[in-house]
N, C-alpha and C positions, 0 to 999 in steps of 0.2 A: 615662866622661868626660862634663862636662855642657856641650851645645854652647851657645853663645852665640847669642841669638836676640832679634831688634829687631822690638817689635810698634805697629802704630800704625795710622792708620787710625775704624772708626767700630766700636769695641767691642760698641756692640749692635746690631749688623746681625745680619742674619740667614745670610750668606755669609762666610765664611773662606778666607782666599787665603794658602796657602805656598807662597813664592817660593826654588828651589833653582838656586843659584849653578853654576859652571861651574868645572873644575880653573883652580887657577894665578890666581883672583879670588875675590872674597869678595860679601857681600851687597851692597856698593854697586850691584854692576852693574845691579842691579833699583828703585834710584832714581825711573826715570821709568814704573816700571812702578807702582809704590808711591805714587806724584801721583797718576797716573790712575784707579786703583781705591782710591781715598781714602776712597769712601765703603762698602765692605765692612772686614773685620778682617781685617788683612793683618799673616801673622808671616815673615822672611826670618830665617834660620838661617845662619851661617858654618858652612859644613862640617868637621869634625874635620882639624886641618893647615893651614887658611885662615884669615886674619881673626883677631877675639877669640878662638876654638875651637881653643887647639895641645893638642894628643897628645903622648904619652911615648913614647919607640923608634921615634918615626917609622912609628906606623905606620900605614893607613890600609886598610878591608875594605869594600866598596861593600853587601857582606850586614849588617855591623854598625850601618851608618850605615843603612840603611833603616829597620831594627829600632828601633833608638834617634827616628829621625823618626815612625814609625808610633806609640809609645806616647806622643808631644809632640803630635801630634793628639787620641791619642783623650785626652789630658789635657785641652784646649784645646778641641774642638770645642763642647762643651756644646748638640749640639742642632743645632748650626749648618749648611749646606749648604757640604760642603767642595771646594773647589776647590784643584788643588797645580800649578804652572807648572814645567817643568826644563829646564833647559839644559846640553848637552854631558855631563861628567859626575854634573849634576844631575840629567839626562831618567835616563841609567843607575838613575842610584839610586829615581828614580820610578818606574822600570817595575817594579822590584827590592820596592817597595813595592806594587803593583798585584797582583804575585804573592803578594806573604806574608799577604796581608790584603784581600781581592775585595771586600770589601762599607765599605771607610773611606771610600773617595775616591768621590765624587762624577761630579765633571771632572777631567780629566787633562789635560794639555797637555805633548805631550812633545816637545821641539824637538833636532835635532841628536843624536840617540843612537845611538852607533855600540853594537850588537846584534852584530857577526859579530867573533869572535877575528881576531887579526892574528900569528899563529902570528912570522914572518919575521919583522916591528918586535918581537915580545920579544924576541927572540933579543939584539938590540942595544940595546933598552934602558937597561943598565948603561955596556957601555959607551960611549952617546954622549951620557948624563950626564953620564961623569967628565971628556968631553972639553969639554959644552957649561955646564957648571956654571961654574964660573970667567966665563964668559962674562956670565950673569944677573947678576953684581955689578956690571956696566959698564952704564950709564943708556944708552947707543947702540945698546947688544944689547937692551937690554929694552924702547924704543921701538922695536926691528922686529918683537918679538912682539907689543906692544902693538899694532900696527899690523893685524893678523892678526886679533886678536879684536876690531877696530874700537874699542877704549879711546881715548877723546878726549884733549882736552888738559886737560881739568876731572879729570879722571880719573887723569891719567897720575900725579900723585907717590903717591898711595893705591897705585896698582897696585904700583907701583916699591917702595915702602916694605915692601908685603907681600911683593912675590918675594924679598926681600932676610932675610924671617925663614925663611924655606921651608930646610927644609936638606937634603942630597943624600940622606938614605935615605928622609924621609918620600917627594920628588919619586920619586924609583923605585918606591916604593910603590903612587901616586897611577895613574901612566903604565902600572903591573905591571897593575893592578885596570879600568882602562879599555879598556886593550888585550886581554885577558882574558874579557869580558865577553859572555856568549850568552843568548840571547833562548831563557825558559825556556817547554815548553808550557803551565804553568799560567796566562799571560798568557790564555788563552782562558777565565780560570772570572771574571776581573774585570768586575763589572758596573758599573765606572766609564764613565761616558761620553767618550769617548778622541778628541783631536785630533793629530794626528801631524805635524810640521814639518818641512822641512828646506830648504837654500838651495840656489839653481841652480847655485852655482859649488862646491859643497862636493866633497868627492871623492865618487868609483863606490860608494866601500863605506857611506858614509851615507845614497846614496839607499837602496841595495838594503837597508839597515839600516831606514828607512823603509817601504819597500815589504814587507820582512815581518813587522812589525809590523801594516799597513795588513790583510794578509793572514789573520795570526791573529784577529783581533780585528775578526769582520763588522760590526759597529756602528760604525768607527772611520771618522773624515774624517781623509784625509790631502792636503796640501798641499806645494805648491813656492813660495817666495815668487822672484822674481824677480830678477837681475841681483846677486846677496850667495851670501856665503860663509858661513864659519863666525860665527856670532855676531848673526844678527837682529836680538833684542831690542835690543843696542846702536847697532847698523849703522843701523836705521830702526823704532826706539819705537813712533812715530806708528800707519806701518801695522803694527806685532804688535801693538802694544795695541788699536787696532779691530779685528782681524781676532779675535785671543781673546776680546774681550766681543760681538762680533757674534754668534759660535759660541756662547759660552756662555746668548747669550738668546733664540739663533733654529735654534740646531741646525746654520746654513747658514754659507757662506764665499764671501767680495768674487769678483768678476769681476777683481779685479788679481793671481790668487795660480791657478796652474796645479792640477790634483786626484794626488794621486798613486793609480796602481790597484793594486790587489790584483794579487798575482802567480797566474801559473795555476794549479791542484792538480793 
């Protein structure tokens, strides 16, 4: 399947920026990340199931989608210093990418990637779809999810309009693959240069999903942004956008953003 991908930006730069959206949104969310490095070649891709990008059968494999992103680089790069930004179930797929292919990626920036299986939440997966499905077609239930992932009010009918195409197998699918998800040892053969995110208020299993990533991967800076949840980029632009081009032109990271450490061996 061919994903739908918005490229714009300064085509002859010499940097390349893929921007990977989050389950349950599409590329809009990366908007004001996309103003900001305006002057690089910036491509954002709708994931398979989100956005322009819908699948047959509903179905969605976080291995498929990296694979099909890894050969839209090395299509696109032409030479270029690649840089790729992920969020939520974006960072999954980017880490997923990091593994199948060490030497694409440049810079990594991986934000909010839950890394550890959630054995307990599959088990009910199904069925608190079929209870919370019906639910998502009501604009009051999807402004409190909206709410969650810091979705404005600029924002709100795009979101709304896309959960509204979403249908109950692909959504199982999406939630199967995320929940699912383990932090492979090959992570340690990527010679991407690696920023690892996550927010203060996000759950235990994000940080610790953070933290051993920070852990496999000794080159990696990891970070805590301050007083946010799930969803930075959206929550507060301003400080992820300096805080990822400060990184990427100085190696270092602001006094406003906590370190996260390596776990012990």
């Amino acid at each position: 399947m061919k994903l739908y991908v918005k490229e714009s930006g300064n085509e002859d730069a010499s940097r390349m920026m893929v921007f990977l959206h989050g389950g349950g949104v599409s590329g809009w969310m990366w908007n004001k990340q996309v103003s900001f490095f305006k002057d690089s070649w910036c491509l954002v891709p709708d994931l398979p199931g989100h956005g322009r990008s819908p699948v047959e059968h509903g179905s969605f494999t976080i291995q498929g989608t990296a694979e099909q992103l890894c050969e839209l680089i090395s299509e696109k790069a032409d030479g270029r210093e690649v840089v790729v930004v992920g969020f939520s179930l974006g960072a999954q797929i980017l880490v997923d990418m990091l593994c199948r292919n060490p030497d694409l990626i440049h810079y990594a920036v991986v934000n909010s990637a839950l890394l550890r299986p959630m054995p307990a939440a599959l088990r009910m997966i199904a069925p608190s779809v079929r209870l919370s499905f019906p639910l998502m077609r009501r604009k009051w239930f999807s402004k409190l999810q909206a709410g969650t992932l810091y979705v404005g009010e600029d924002d709100f009918e795009q979101y709304y309009a896309e959960s509204l195409q979403m249908n109950r197998e692909l959504l199982v699918s999406v939630l199967t693959e995320n929940m699912s998800y383990s932090l492979s040892p090959k992570i340690a053969e990527s010679h991407a240069k690696l920023l690892v995110t996550v927010g203060e208020k996000e759950r235990g299993i994000m940080r610790k999903s953070a933290e051993d990533l920070v852990t496999c991967c000794s080159a990696a800076a990891g970070i805590v942004f301050p007083g946010v949840g799930h969803g930075i980029p959206l929550a507060s632009p301003e400080l992820f956008n300096h805080t990822v081009d400060g990184w990427i032109k100085t190696g270092g990271v602001s006094s406003d953003v906590n370190l996260i450490r390596a776990n012990p061996r």
